[in-house]
C-alpha positions as CSV (number, residue, x, y, z in Angstrom):
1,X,5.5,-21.7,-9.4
2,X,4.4,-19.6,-12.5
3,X,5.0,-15.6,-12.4
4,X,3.6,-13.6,-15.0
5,X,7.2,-12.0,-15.5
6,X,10.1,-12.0,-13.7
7,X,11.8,-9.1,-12.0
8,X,13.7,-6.9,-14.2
9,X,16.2,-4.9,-12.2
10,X,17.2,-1.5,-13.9
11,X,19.3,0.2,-11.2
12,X,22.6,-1.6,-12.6
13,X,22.5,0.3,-16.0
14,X,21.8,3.6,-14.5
15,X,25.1,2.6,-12.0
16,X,27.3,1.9,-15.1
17,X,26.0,4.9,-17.3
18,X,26.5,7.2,-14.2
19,X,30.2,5.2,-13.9
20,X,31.3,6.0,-17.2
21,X,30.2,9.2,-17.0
22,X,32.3,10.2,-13.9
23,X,35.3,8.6,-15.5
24,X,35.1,11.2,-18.6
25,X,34.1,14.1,-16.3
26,X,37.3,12.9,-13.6
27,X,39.7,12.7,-17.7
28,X,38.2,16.3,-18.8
29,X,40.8,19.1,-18.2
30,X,38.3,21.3,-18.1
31,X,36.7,19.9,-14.5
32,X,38.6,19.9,-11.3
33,X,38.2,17.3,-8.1
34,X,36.4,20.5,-6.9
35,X,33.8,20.6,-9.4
36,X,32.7,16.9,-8.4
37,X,32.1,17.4,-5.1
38,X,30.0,20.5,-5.7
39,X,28.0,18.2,-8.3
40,X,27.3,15.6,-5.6
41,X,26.1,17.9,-3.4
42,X,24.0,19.9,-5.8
43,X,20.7,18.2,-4.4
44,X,21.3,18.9,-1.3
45,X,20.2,22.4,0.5
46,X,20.2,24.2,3.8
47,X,16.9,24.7,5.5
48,X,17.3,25.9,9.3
49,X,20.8,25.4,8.8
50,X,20.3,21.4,8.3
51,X,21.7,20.1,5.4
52,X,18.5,18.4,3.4
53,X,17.9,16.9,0.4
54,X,15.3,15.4,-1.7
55,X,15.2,11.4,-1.7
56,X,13.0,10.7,-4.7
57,X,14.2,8.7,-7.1
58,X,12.7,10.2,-10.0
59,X,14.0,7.6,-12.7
60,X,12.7,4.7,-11.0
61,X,9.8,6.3,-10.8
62,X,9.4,7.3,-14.4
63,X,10.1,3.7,-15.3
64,X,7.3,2.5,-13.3
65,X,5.3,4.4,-15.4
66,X,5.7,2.2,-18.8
67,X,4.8,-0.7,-16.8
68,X,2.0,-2.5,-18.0
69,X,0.1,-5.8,-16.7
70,X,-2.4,-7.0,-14.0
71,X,-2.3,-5.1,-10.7
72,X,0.0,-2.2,-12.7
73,X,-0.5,1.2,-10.7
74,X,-2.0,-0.8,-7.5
75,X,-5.2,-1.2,-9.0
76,X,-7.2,-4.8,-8.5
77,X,-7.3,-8.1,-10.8
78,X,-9.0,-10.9,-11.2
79,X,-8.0,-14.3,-12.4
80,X,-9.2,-16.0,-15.4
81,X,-12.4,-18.1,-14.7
82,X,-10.6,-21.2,-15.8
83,X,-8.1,-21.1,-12.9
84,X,-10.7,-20.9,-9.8
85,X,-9.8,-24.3,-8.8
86,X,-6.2,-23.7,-8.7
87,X,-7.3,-20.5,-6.6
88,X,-9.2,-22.4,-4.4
89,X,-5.9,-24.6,-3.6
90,X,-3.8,-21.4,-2.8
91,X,-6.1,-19.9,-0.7
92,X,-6.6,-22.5,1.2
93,X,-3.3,-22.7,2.1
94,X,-2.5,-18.7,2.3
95,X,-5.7,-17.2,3.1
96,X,-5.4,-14.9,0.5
97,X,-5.6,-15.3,-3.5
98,X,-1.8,-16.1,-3.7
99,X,-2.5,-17.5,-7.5
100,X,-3.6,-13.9,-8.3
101,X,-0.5,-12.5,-6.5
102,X,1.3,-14.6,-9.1
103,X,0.0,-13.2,-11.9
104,X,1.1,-9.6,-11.0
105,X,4.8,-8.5,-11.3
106,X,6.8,-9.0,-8.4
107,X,8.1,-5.1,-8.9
108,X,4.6,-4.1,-9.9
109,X,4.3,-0.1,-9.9
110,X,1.6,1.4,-7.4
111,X,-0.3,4.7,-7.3
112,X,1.1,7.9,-5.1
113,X,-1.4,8.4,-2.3
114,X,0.3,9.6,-0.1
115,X,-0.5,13.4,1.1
116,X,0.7,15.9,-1.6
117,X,3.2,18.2,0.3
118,X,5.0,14.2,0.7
119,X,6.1,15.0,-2.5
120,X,8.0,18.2,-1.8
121,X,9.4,17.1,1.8
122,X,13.0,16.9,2.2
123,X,14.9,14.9,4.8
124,X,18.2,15.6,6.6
125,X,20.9,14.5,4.2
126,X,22.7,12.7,6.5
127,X,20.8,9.6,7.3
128,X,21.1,6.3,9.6
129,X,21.6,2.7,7.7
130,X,18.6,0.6,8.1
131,X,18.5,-3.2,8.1
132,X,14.7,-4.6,7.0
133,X,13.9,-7.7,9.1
134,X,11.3,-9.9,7.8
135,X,10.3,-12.8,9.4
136,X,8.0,-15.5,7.8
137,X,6.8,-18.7,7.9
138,X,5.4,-20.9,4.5
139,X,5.1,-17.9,3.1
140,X,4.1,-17.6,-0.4
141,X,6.6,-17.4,-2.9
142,X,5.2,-14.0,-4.9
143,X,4.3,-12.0,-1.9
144,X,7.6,-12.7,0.7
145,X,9.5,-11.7,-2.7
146,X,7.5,-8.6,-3.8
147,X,7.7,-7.6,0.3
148,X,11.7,-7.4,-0.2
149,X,12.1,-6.3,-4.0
150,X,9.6,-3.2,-3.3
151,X,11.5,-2.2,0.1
152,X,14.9,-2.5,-2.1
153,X,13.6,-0.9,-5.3
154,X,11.8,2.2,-3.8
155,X,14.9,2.7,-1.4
156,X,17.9,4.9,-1.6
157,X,20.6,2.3,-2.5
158,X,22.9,3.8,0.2
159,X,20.7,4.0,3.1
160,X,19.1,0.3,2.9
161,X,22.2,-2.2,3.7
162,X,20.5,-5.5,3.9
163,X,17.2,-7.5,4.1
164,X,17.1,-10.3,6.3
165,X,14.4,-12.6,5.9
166,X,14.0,-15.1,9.0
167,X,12.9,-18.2,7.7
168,X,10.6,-19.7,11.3
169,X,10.9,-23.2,10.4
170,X,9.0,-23.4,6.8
171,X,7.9,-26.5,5.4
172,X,7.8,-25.1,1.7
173,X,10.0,-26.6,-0.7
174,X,10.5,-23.5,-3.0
175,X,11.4,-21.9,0.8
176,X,14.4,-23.6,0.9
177,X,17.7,-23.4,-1.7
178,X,15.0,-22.1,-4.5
179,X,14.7,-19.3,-2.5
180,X,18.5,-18.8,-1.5
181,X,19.4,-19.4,-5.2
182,X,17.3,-16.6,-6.5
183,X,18.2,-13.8,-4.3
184,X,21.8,-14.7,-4.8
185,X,21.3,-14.1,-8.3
186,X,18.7,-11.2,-8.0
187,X,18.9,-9.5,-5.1
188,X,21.8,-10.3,-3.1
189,X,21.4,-7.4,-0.8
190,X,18.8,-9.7,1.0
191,X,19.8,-12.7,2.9
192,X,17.9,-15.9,4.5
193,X,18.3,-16.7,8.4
194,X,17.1,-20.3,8.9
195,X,15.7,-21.1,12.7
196,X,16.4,-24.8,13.8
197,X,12.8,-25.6,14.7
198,X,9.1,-23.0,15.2
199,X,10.3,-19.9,17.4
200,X,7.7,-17.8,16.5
201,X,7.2,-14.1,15.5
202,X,8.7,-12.6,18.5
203,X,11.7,-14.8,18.6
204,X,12.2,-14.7,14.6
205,X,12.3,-11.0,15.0
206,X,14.8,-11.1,17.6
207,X,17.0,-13.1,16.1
208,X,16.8,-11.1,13.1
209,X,17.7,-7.8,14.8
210,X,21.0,-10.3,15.7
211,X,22.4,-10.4,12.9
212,X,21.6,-6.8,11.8
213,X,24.2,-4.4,11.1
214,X,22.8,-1.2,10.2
215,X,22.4,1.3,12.4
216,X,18.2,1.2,12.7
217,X,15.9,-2.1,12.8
218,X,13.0,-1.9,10.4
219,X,10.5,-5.0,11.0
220,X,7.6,-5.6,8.1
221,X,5.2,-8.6,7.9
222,X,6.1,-11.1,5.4
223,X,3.2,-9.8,2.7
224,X,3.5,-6.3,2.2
225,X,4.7,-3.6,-0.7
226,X,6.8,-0.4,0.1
227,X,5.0,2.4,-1.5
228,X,7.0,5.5,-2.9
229,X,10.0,6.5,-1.4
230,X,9.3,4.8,2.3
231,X,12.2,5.0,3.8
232,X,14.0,8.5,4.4
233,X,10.4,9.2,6.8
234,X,11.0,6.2,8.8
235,X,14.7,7.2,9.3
236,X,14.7,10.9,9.4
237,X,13.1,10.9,13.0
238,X,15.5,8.7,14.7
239,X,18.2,10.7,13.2
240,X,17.0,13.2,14.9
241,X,16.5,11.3,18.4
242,X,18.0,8.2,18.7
243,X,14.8,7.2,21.2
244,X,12.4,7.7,19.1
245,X,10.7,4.5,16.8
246,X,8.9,5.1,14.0
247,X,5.4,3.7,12.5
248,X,4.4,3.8,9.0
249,X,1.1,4.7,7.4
250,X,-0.2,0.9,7.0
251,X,-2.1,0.8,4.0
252,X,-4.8,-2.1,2.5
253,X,-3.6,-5.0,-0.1
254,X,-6.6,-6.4,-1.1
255,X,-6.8,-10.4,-0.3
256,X,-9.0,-10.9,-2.9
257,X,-7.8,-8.2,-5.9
258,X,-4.6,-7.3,-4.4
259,X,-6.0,-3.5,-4.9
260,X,-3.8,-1.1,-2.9
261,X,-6.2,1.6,-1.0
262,X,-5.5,3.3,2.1
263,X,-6.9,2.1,5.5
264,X,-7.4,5.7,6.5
265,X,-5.5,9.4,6.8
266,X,-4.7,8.9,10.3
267,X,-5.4,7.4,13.6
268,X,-3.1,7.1,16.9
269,X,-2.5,3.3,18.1
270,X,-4.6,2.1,21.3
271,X,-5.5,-0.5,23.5
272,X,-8.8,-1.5,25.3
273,X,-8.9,-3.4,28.6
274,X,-9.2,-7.1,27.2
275,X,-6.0,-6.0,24.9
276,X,-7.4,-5.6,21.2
277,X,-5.7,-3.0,19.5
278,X,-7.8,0.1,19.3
279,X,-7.4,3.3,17.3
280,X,-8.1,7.0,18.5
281,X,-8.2,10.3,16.6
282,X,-5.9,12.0,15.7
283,X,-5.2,15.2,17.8
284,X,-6.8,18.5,16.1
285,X,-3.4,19.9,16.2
286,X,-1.4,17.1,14.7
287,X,-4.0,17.3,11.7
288,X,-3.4,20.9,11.0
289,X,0.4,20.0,10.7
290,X,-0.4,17.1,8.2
291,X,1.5,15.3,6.8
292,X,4.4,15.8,10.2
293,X,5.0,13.1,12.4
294,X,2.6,12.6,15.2
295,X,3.0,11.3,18.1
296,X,0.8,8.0,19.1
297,X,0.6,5.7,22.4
298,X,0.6,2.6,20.7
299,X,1.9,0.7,17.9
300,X,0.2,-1.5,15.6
301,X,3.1,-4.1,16.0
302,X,4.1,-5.4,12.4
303,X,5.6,-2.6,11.0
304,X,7.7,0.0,12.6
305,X,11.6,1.4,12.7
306,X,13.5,1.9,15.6
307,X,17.3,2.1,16.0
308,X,19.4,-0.8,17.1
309,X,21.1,1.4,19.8
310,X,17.6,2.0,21.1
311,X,16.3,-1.7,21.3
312,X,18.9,-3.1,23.0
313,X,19.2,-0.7,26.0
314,X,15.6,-1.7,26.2
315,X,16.6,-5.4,26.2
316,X,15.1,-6.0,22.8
317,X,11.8,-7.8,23.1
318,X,10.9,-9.6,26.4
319,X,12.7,-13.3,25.2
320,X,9.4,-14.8,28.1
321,X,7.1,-13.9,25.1
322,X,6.2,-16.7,22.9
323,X,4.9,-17.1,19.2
324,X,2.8,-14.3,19.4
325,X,0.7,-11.7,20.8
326,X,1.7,-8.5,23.4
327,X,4.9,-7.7,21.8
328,X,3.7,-4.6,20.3
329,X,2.1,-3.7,23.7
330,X,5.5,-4.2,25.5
331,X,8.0,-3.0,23.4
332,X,4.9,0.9,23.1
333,X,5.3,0.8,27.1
334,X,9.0,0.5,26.9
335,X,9.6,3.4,24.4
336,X,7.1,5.8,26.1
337,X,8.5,4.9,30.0
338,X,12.0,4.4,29.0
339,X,12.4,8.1,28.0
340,X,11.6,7.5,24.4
341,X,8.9,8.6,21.6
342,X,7.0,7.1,19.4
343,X,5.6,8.8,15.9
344,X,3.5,8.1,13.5
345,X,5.4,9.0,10.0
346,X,2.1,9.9,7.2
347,X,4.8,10.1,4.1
348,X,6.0,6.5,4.6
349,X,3.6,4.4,3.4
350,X,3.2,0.5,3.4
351,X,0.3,-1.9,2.3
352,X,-0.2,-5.0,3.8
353,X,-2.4,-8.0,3.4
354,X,-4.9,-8.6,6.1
355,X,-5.3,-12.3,5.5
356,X,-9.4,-13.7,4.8
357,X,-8.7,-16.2,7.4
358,X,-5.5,-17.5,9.6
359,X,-4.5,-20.4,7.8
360,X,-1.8,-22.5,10.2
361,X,-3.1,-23.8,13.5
362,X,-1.9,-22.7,16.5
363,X,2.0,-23.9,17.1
364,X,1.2,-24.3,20.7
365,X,-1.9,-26.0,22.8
366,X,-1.3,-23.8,25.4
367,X,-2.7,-20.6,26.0
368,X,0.7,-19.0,25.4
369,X,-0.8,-15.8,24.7
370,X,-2.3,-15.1,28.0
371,X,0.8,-15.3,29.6
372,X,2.7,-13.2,26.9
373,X,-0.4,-10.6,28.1
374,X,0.1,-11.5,32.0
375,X,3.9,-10.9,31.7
376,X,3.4,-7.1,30.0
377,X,1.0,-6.4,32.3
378,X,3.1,-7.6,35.5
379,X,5.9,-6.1,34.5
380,X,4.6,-2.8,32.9
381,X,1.7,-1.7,33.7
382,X,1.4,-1.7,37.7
383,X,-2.3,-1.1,39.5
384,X,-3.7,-1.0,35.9
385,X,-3.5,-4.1,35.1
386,X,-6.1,-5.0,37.3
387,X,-8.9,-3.7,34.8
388,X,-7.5,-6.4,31.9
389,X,-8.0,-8.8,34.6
390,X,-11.1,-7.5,35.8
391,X,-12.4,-8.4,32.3
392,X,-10.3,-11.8,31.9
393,X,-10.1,-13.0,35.3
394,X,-8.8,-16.4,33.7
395,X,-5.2,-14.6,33.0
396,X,-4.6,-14.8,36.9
397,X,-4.1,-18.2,36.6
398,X,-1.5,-18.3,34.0
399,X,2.3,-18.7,35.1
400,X,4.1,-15.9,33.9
401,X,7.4,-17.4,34.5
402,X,10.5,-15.5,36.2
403,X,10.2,-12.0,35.0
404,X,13.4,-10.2,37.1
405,X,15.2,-10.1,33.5
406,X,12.1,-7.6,32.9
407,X,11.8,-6.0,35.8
408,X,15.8,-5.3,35.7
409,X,15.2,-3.7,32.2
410,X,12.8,-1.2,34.1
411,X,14.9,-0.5,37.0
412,X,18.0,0.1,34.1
413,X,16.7,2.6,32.3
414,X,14.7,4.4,35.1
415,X,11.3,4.2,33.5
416,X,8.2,5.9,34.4
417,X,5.4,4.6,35.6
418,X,2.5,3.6,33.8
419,X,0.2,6.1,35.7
420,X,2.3,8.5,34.0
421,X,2.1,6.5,30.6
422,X,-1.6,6.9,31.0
423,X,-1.9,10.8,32.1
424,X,0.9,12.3,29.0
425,X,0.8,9.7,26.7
426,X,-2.5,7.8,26.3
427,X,-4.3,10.6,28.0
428,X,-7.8,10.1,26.2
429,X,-7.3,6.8,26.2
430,X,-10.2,6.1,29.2
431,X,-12.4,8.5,27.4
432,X,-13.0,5.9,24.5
433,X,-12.5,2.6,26.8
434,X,-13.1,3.6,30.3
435,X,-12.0,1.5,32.8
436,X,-15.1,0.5,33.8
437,X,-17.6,-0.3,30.6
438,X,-21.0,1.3,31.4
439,X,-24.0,-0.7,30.9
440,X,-25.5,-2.2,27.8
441,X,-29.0,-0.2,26.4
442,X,-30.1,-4.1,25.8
443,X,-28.7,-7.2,26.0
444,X,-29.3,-11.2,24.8
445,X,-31.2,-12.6,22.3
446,X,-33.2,-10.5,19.6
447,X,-36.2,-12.6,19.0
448,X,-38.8,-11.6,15.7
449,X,-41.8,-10.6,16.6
450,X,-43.4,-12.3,13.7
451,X,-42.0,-15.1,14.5
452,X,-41.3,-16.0,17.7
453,X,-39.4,-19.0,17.3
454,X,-37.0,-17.0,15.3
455,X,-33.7,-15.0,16.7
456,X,-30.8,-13.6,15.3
457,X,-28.1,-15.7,14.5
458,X,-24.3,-14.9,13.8
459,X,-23.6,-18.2,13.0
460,X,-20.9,-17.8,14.5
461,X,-19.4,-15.4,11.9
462,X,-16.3,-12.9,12.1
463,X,-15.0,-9.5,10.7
464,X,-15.9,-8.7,7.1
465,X,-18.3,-11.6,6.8
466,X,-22.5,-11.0,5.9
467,X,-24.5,-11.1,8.6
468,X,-28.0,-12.9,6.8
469,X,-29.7,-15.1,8.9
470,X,-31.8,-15.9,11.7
471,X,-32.0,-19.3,13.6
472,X,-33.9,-21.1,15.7
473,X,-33.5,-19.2,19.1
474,X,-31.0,-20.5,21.9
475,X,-29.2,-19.6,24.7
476,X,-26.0,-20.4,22.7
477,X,-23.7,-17.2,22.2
478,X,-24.1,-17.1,19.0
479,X,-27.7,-15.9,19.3
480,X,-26.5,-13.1,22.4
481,X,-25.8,-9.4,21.5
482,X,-25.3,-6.3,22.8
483,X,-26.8,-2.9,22.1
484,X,-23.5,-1.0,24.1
485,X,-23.1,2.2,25.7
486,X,-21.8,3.3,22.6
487,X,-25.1,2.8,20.6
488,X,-23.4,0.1,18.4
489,X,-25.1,-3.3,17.9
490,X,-22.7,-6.4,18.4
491,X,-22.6,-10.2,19.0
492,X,-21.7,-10.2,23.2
493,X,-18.4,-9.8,24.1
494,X,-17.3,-9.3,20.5
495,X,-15.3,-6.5,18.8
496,X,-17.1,-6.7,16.1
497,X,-20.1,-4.4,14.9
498,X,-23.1,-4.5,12.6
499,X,-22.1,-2.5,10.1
500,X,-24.0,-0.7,7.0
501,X,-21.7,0.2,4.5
502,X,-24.2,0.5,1.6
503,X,-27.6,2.0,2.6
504,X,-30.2,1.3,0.2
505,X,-33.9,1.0,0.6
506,X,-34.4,-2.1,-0.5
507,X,-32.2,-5.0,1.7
508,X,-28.7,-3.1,2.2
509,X,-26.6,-5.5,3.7
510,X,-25.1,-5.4,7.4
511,X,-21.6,-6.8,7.7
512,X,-19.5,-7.7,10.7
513,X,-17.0,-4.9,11.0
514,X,-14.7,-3.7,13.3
515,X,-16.1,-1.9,16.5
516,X,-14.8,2.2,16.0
517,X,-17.3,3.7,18.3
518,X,-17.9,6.5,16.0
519,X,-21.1,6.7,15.5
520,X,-22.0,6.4,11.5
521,X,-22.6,3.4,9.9
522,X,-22.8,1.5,13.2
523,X,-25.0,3.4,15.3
524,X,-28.2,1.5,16.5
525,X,-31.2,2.4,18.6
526,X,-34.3,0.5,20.0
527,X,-37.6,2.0,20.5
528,X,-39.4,-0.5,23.5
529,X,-42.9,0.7,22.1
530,X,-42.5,0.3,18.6
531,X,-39.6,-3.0,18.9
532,X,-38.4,-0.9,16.0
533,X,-34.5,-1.1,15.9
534,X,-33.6,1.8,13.7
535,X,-30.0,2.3,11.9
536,X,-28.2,5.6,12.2
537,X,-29.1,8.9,13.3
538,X,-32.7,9.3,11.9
539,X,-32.3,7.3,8.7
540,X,-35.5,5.9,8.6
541,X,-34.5,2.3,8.1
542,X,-34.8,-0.4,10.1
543,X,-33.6,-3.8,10.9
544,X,-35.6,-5.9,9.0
545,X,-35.8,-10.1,8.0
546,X,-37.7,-12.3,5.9
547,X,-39.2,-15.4,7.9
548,X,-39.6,-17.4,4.9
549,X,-36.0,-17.1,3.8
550,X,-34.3,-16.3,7.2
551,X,-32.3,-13.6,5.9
552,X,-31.9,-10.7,7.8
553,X,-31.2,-6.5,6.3
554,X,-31.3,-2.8,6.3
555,X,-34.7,-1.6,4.9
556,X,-36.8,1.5,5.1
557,X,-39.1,1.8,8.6
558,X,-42.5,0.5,8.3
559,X,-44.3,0.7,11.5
560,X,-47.0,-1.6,10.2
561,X,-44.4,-4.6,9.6
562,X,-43.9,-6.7,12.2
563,X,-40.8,-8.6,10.4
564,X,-39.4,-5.0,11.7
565,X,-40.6,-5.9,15.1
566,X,-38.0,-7.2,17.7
567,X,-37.9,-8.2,21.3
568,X,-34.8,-8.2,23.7
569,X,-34.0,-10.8,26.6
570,X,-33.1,-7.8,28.5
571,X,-34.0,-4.0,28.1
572,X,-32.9,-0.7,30.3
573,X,-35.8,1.5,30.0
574,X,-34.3,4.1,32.1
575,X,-31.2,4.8,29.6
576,X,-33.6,3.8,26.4
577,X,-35.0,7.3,28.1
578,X,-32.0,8.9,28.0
579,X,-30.5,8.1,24.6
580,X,-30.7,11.0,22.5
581,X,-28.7,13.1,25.7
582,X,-26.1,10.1,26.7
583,X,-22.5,10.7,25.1
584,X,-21.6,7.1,23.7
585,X,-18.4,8.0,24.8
586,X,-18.1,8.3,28.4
C-alpha cells in the first residue's frame, strides 16, 4: 500500500522544548513553585464563576498551514489518468476512491467551517477523559488511519486517553500485525481489539465500550476526519450533565474527490414510520442561539459521545440487536425516557464518507434487521408501534427473541413513556410524517403521450444516481411512482425524490435524491388538462424526454410538445383541484 507521505508527528518536539524550558524556569532563582502554577493557569478564566479556557491548539494549527499536497485544506483531488484501472480495483472493493485516499496525507490539514463565534468559545476547564471507539471491518488502510490520527492530532493530549479500534473479523492482510506494528510505532495511544469471528456493528461497539477506560464513550465510523478542535464540544455537555449524549455536526467526505463540505448548518434527527432516519428543522429559537447545543429527538447513530457512567445504567446497547440497524433508534429512546438529553454540538465537527455503494454482502440471510426494529419497537415504543407495523405488516412475523433483559432496563431506570417521548421530545415529529400518510395527488405508471408504448423507467436506480430513461411500460415497480401528499415525485414506496439540482433550459438533469419534503428543488405538480408535469413553484419547466433517445429531463414548458405530455395510471382530480391551498405538510 503506497501513501503519498507518511505521517509526521510534531507534538513530541513541542513536549521536549516545553520540557526543557520548565526545567530552566523550575533552576531560575528568580521564579518560585508559585509563579508556575499561575503560568499554567494563565489560559484559563472565570466566566459565570466557571473556570473556562480556550482549547485551541494554535501551533498545530499554524503547522497545518505549511502543508502542501493533494487534498491539503479539505479541498478535492483527482488521480492521475494512468491509475484508473487501479481505481477501479479499490472501489470496487471500498465503494469509495480509496486509491485517491492514498494519495492524500494521512494528517492532511482541512478548512475551518465551522460557525465563527466556534472560534472564540471556551469550554469548562475541567473536562471528562474520552475513549474514541472505532469499530471496522476490511477497512481501508488510508482512511481507518486518517479516522484515528485526525481524532488524536486535533485533540487536547490530556483529554483523549485512548483509541480503540475493534477489528470485526477482517480479512485484510495489512489489517492484521501491519496494522498493530505501525500504531505501536506511531501512534501508540490507539490500540486494536480483535473479535473471534463477524459480531457486527452493534456488538463491535459494545465490546469496545468494554475495554474503555475513560470517563465518556465517543463512537465514529471507521472513515471519517476530526475537523478543528472536536472534542472539548462533545465533552463539555456531559460535564455538565452526566445524562446527556452528544452528536456532532456530520460533515461530507467526498467518495469520489474526498472534498470536505458541510452536509448542512443544522437539522434535528428524526424517524418516519417504516424507520428511515429523517431530519426536521431546527427550532427558530435554537437558531437564534447558534452555534449552542440544541437539543434533537434522534441520533443519526455513527457518531455521537456519551459517558460511560451513562451507558451502562442504560444497559449499553440492547446485546438482542444484531449486525446492524435500530441501534441508534434504541439507544435516542433510552436517553430521552431514561431521564436523559440528547444535543446536537454545531462546533464539533466531523466528516464522513457516505460510501457510492455498500460493498460486503450481507453477513446474515436472515432478515436480522426486522427483528432488531421489532425488538425497539416492543420494548420502547408501546401503542406506537403499531403505525411501523401498519406500514410493514411483515415485521409481525419476526421472532423478537426474549426481551425481559430490555424490559428490566425500562423498569430500572423508571422511564417515560413513549407517548411522552412523542409530545416533549419529538413533538413536530407527526407534523412532517403523520401517522397516517395522506393520499398520493397520482400514482403508477407515467406513460408519454407521444409515445405510448413508452413509461418512465428508474431502472431500478438509487440515491445520487441520473435518472435518464424511459422503458418499455410494465407493471414492474420500477416503472410505479408517486406524486405524494407532499408534492414530491418519487419511485413508489421509495425515499428517494426527483430532484433538480441544476435548472437550465436546455435538459437539466433530475437526480435521485433524498426525500426532505421541503419543497424546492423537488416540488412537482400535474396539470390533468394539459398532462403537463411542471417542476417547482411556477418555473416554467417541465418534464420532458426524447423518444428517439429515451432520455428523460428538466426543460422549459412548451404546451405544443407532446414529448411534455404525460398520462398517470391513476389521478385524484379532487386534490389536483386543491393543490395550490393543500399544506404538503399535514
Amino acid at each position: 500500500m503506497r501513501l503519498k507521505r507518511l505521517w509526521v508527528r510534531h507534538r513530541e518536539k513541542v513536549a521536549v522544548v516545553v520540557f526543557l524550558a520548565l526545567v530552566i524556569v523550575v533552576m531560575s532563582p528568580s521564579h518560585t513553585f508559585r509563579d508556575l502554577i499561575k503560568r499554567e493557569e494563565e489560559g484559563v478564566v472565570q466566566v459565570d464563576g466557571l473556570r473556562k479556557k480556550d482549547y485551541h491548539d494554535y501551533n498545530y494549527l499554524k503547522i497545518e498551514t505549511l502543508q502542501k499536497g493533494p487534498g491539503e485544506n479539505g479541498m478535492g483531488a483527482t488521480l492521475d489518468p494512468s491509475l484508473e484501472k487501479e481505481k477501479d480495483e479499490f472501489y470496487k472493493v471500498n465503494g469509495f476512491n480509496a486509491r485517491l485516499s492514498d494519495e492524500i496525507a494521512l494528517n492532511r490539514s482541512l478548512k475551518d467551517i465551522r460557525h465563527p463565534k466556534c472560534k472564540e468559545r471556551l469550554y469548562l476547564a475541567d473536562l471528562p477523559t474520552a475513549a474514541v471507539i472505532v469499530p471496522f471491518h476490511n477497512e481501508h488502510w488510508s482512511t481507518l488511519l486518517r479516522t484515528a490520527i485526525s481524532a488524536y492530532n486535533r485533540a487536547p493530549s490530556h483529554l483523549l486517553r485512548e483509541i480503540i479500534l475493534v477489528d470485526d473479523a477482517s480479512t485484510k492482510d495489512f489489517l492484521g500485525k501491519k496494522l498493530d506494528d505501525y500504531l505501536a510505532k506511531h501512534l501508540p495511544i490507539a490500540r486494536v481489539v480483535r473479535l473471534p469471528d463477524r459480531w457486527g456493528l452493534i456488538r463491535a461497539r459494545l465490546e469496545g465500550a468494554k475495554h474503555a477506560t475513560a470517563d465518556v464513550l465517543i463512537f465514529l465510523d471507521s472513515h471519517t476526519e476530526c475537523a478543528i478542535n472536536w472534542l472539548p464540544p462533545l465533552l463539555e455537555p456531559i460535564a455538565i450533565d452526566y445524562k446527556t449524549a452528544v452528536c456532532p455536526f456530520i460533515d461530507v467526505v467526498d467518495f469520489e474527490t474526498f472534498e470536505y463540505r458541510a452536509q448542512d448548518e443544522g437539522r434535528r434527527g428524526a424517524f418516519d414510520w417504516e424507520f428511515y432516519y429523517k431530519r426536521l428543522p431546527v427550532l427558530p429559537e435554537d437558531e437564534k442561539n447558534m452555534p449552542e447545543p440544541f437539543k434533537s429527538p434522534i441520533m443519526a447513530g455513527g457518531l455521537f459521545a456519551i459517558s460511560s457512567q451513562f451507558f451502562w445504567e442504560l444497559g449499553g446497547y440492547d446485546p438482542g440487536l444484531d449486525i446492524w440497524g435500530g441501534e441508534q433508534y434504541e439507544l435516542s429512546f433510552k436517553v430521552w425516557q431514561c431521564h436523559g438529553m440528547m444535543v446536537d454540538a454545531p462546533c464539533s465537527r466531523i466528516g464522513h464518507i457516505y460510501r457510492k455503494f455498500a460493498p460486503f454482502p450481507n453477513p446474515r440471510k436472515d432478515n436480522f434487521v426486522a427483528r432488531n426494529y421489532r425488538r425497539v419497537a416492543e420494548v420502547w415504543m408501546d401503542e406506537y408501534k403499531q403505525y411501523l407495523y401498519m406500514r410493514q405488516p411483515g415485521w409481525l412475523t419476526v421472532d423478537t427473541k426474549d426481551l425481559s433483559e430490555q424490559l428490566a432496563v425500562r423498569e430500572r431506570n423508571k422511564c417515560h413513556s413513549f407517548k411522552w417521548f412523542m409530545e416533549n421530545v419529538a413533538f413536530d415529529l407527526i407534523k412532517h410524517y403523520p401517522l397516517i400518510e395522506p393520499p398520493d395527488y397520482c400514482n403508477g405508471t407515467i406513460q408519454s403521450v407521444a409515445d405510448p408504448k413508452l413509461c418512465v423507467d428508474t431502472k431500478m436506480k438509487g440515491q445520487f444516481d441520473r435518472l435518464d430513461s424511459l422503458g418499455e411500460c410494465s407493471p414492474s415497480s420500477q416503472f410505479q411512482f408517486q406524486l405524494t401528499a407532499y408534492k414530491d415525485l418519487r419511485p413508489l414506496k421509495s425515499h428517494n425524490c426527483f430532484d433538480v439540482p441544476e435548472l437550465k433550459d436546455d435538459r437539466a438533469p433530475v437526480l435521485l435524491f433524498g426525500c426532505h419534503k421541503g419543497l424546492g428543488n423537488q416540488m412537482w405538480k400535474y396539470d390533468p388538462e394539459s398532462q403537463m408535469i411542471h417542476f417547482g413553484h411556477y418555473s416554467g419547466h417541465c418534464l420532458d424526454c426524447s423518444t428517439s433517445t429515451l432520455e428523460v429531463y428538466v426543460t422549459r414548458c412548451d404546451p405544443t410538445s407532446s414529448t411534455q405530455r404525460w398520462r398517470w395510471s391513476y389521478v385524484n382530480n379532487e386534490r389536483l383541484q386543491n393543490y395550490d391551498t393543500l399544506d404538503p405538510k399535514p
